[in-house]
C-alpha positions in Angstrom: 46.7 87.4 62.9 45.5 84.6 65.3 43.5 81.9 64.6 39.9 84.0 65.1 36.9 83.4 63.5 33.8 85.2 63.6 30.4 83.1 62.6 27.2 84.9 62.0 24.3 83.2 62.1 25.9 80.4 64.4 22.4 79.2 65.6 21.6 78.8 62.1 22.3 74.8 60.0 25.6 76.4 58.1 26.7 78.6 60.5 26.1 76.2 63.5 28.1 73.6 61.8 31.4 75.9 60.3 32.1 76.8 63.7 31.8 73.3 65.5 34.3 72.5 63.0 36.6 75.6 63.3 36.5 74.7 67.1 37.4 71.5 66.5 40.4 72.5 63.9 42.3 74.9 67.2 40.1 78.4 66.0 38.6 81.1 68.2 34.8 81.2 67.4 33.2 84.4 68.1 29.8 84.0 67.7 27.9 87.0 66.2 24.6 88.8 68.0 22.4 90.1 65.8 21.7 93.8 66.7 25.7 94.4 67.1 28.6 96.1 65.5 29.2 93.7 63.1 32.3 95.7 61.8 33.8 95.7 65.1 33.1 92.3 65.7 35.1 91.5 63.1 38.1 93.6 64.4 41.1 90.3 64.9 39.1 87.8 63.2 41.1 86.2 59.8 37.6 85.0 58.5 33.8 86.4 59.0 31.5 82.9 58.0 28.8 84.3 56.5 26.0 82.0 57.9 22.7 84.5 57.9 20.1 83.5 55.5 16.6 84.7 56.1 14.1 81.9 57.5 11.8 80.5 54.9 13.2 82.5 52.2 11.2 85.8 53.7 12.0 89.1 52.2 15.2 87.9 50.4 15.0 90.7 48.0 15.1 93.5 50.3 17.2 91.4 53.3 20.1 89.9 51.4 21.6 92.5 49.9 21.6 94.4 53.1 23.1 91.3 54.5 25.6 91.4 51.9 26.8 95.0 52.1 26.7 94.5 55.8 29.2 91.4 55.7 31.4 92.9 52.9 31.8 96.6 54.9 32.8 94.1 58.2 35.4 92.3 56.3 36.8 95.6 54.9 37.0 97.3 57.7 39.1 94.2 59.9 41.0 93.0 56.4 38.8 89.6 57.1 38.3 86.9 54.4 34.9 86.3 53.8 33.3 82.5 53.6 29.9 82.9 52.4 27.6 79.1 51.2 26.8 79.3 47.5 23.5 77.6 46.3 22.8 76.3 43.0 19.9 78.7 42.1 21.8 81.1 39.6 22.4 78.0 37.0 18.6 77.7 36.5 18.6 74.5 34.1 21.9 75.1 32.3 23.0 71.4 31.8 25.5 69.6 34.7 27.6 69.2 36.2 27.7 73.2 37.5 30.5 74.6 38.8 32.9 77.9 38.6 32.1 78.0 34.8 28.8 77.2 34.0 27.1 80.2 33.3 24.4 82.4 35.9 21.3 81.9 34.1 19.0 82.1 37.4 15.4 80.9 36.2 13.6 82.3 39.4 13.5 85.3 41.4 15.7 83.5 44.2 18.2 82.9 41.6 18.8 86.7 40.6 19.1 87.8 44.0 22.0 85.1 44.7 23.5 85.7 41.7 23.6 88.8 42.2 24.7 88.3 46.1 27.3 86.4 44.4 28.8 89.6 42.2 29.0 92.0 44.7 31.1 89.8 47.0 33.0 89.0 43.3 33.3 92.5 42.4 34.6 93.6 46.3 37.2 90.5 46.1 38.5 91.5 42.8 39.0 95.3 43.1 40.5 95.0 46.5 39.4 93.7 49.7 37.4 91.9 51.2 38.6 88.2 49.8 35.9 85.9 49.7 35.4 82.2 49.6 31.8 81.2 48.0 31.6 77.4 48.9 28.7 76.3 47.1 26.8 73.5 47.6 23.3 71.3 46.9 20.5 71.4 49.1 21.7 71.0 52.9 21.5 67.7 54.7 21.4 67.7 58.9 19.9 64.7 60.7 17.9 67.2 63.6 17.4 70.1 61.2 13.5 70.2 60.3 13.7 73.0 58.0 15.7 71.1 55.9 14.4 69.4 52.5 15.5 66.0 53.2 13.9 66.3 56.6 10.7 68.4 55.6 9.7 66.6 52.6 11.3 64.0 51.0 11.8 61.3 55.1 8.7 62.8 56.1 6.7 59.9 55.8 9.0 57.2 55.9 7.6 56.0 59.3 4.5 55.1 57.0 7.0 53.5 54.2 6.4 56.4 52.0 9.3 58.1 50.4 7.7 61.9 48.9 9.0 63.3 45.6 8.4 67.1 44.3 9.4 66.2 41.2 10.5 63.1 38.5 12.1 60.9 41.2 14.9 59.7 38.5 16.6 63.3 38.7 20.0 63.2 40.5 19.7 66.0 42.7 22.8 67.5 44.9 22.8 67.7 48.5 25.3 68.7 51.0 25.8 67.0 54.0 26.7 69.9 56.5 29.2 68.1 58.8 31.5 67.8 55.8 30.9 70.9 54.2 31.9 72.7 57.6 35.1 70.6 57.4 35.5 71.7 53.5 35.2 75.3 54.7 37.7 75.1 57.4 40.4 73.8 55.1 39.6 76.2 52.3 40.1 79.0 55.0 43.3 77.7 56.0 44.7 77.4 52.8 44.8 81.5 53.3 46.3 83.2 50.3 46.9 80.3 48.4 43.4 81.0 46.9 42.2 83.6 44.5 40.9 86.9 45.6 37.6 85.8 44.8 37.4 81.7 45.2 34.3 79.9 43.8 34.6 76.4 44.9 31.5 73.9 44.4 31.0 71.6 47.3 30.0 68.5 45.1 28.4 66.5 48.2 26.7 63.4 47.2 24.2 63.2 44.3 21.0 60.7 44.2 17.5 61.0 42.9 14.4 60.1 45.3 14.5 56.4 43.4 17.8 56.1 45.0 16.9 57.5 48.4 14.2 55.1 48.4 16.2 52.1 47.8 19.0 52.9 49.8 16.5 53.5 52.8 14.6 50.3 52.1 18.2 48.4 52.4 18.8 50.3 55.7 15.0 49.5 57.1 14.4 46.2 55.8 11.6 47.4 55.3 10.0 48.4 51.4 9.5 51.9 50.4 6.9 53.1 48.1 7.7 56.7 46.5 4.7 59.0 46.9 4.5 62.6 44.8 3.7 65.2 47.0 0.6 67.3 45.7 2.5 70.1 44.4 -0.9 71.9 43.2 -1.2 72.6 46.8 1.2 75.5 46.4 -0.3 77.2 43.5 -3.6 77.0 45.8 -1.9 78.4 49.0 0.1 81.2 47.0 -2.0 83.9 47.5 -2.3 83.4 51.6 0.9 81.7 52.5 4.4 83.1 51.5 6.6 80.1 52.0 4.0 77.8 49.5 5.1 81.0 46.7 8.9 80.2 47.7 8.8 76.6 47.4 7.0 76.8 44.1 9.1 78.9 42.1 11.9 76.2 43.1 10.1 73.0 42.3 11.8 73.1 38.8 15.2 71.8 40.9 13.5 68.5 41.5 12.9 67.2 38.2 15.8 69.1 36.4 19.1 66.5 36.5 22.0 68.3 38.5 25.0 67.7 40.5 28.5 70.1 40.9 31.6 69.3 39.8 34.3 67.7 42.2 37.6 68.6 40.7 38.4 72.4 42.1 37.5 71.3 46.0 39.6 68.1 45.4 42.4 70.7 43.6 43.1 72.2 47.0 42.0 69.8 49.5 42.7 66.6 48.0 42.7 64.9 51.4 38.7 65.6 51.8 36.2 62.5 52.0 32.8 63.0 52.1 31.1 60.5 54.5 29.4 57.5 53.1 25.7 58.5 52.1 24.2 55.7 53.5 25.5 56.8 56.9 24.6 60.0 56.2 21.0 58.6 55.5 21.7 56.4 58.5 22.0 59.3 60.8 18.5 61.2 59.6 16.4 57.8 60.0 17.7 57.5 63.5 16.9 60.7 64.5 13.4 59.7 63.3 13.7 56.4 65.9 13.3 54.1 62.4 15.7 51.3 62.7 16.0 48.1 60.8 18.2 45.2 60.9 20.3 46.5 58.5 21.3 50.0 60.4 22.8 48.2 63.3 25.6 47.9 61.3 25.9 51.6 60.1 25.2 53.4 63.1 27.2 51.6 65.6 
């Protein structure tokens, strides 16, 4: 089977990403349409990415598992491997670091519907076909993606010096910086059927609390930061008009509960990764906001 890929949702932060870096690594990137055949799309691809994830978290209860059972009839049909990105939601607060063992104890409404996302693609992998890699990783970092948390909340007002927390700004909190992910996925997906049927594989990213972020961006600026918690009671008071303020507040336990994933299985089968530096990671998002400082010129070239 050639080198073909199809990516759905490649206007989307995940998808987008995966298949600039598949292009990059020799593949063929068909680019799904939504409306289409999706199991004849799939027809002579090796891998369906799984990038479709309903904006602002709308109707995930009714949308993802139609997504799901959508994705997992395509990859049966063409004998596709299936990439699908993991979240952390289904640990809820079991202790970290999280990874292919720690249990699904989802402590939100979000989290049962990933985890159980997460056991039909399971279940298909190990009673036949499709085999699926779930690469899961922390919240998504993208300089020039505004729906992001990094980019929506936390740098929003760091033109005013402010860094914002949602929570107790000492919790390490993970994060995945997409560029690298998408590079993670690619190499997972060519390691074929050295993996499992069914290959859970935690994307451990970087880890940092909004103290950190703070400090590393003030070292980047010159310039000192001063972290600000957002006014989280505005959710509670918006619930009942405004479905994205119910979505963000059922999640708001993730910024004050410690958690990063565990390293070890990605570096097991692609011990060549590296992660780039956070602080040109961070780098990259303040320039995109025009903030510079004496201190970036040396880490953005």
């Amino acid at each position: 089977m050639t080198k073909t890929a199809l990516v759905l949702g490649a206007s989307g932060a995940f998808g987008g990403q995966v298949a600039l870096a598949l292009e990059v690594a020799g593949w063929t990137v068909k680019r799904f349409r939504r409306g289409g055949d999706m199991a004849a799309a799939a027809m002579g691809a090796r891998v369906i990415v799984n990038g479709l994830n309903p904006p602002n978290y709308h109707d995930w209860a009714g949308q993802i598992p139609a997504i799901t059972a959508k994705v997992i009839a395509a990859g049966r049909a063409s004998g596709a491997t299936i990439l699908v990105p993991g979240n952390v939601y289904p640990f809820g607060v079991e202790p970290a670091p999280w990874g292919p063992d720690t249990p699904h104890r989802p402590v939100s409404r979000k989290g049962r519907i990933r985890a159980e996302m997460e056991a039909a693609y399971r279940k298909a992998a190990e009673t036949g076909e499709p085999r699926c890699i779930l690469l899961r990783g922390g919240d998504f970092l993208l300089p020039k993606a505004p729906q992001l948390l990094m980019n929506r909340m936390l740098l929003s007002k760091v033109a005013k010096n402010r860094i914002t927390t949602l929570g107790d700004p000492d919790a390490q909190h993970a994060y995945a910086y997409l560029p690298d992910m998408a590079r993670a996925a690619v190499g997972l997906i060519e390691r074929g059927d050295a993996l499992p049927a069914y290959a859970d594989i935690p994307f451990a990213g970087h880890a940092f609390s909004v103290n950190d972020l703070a400090s590393l961006v003030a070292r980047l600026t010159g310039r000192k930061m001063q972290v600000a918690r957002y006014p989280v009671w505005l959710f509670t008071l918006l619930a009942p008009f405004w479905e994205l303020a119910r979505e963000f507040r059922e999640m708001l336990y993730l910024n004050s509960h410690p958690h990063w994933l565990d390293p070890a299985p990605l570096r097991h089968w692609l011990p060549d990764h590296k992660d780039t530096p956070l602080d040109q990671v961070i780098a990259a998002h303040l320039a995109a906001r025009r903030l510079h400082g004496k201190a970036m010129s040396t880490q953005t070239g």
